[in-house]
N, C-alpha and C positions, 0 to 999 in steps of 0.2 A: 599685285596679285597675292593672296594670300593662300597657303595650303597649311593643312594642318600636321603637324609631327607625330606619328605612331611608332608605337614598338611593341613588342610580343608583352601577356600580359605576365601576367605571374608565373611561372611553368612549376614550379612545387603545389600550385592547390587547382588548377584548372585541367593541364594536360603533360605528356611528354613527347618525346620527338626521338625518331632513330631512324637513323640510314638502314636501310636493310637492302642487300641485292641493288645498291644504285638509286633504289629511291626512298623519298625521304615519306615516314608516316608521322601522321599523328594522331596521338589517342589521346582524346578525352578523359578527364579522372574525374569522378562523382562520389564524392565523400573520399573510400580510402580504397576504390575498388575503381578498373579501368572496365570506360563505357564500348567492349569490342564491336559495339554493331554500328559504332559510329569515328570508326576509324576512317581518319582522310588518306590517301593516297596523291601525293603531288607530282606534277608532270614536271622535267628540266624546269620551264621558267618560271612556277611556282614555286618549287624550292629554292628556285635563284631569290626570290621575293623574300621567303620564309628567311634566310639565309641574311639579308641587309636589315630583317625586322628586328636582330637580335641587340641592336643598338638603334636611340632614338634614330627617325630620318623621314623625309616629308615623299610623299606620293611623287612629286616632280622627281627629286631625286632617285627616287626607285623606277619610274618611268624611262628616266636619260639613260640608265645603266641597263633596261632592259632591250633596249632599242639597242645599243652601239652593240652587247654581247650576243642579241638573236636575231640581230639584220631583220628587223621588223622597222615602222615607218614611228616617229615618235606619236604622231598623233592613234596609233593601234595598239602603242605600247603606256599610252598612257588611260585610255579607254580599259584595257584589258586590266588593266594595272588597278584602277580605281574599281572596278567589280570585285574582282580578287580583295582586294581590302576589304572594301564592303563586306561580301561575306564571312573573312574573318572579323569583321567586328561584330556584326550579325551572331554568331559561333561566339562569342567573348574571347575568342583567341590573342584579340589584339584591345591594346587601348591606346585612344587617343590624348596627350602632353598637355598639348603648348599650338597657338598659331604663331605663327611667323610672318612679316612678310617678304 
């Protein structure tokens, strides 16, 4: 089985990230001005994700971690897991490495 390695992409030219009140946002930057209508807002296990992306790590791995920390079923937290990617890579928030097997 092979999965691919992601990690957040560049954070000085695309976006920035801050906890505020408990949850994590993040904002868009387009050129040298932040894009406010396109701020994300992430739920617990979204930022839990956001949180492992800031070093290389493959979708499995972020799937196993999501399941044992939110008592969810691997096969829901890996489903949930690989959307969530998707649309940060969709977003250019993330880029993908390296495959492994």
């Amino acid at each position: 089985m092979t999965s691919m390695i992601v990690q957040r992409s560049d954070e000085r030219r695309s976006f920035v990230t801050r906890e505020i009140g408990g949850e994590t946002l993040i904002v868009p930057v387009t050129g040298h001005a932040m894009d406010l209508e396109s701020i994300y807002v992430l739920n617990p296990v979204a930022s839990r994700i956001w949180e492992l992306l800031r070093s290389p790590t493959t979708a499995t791995h972020i799937a196993g971690v999501v399941a044992g920390e939110f008592a969810v079923s691997q096969e829901d937290a890996a489903a949930d897991t690989a959307e969530f990617l998707a649309s940060l890579s969709t977003r250019g928030l993330i880029q993908e490495l390296a495959e492994t097997v």
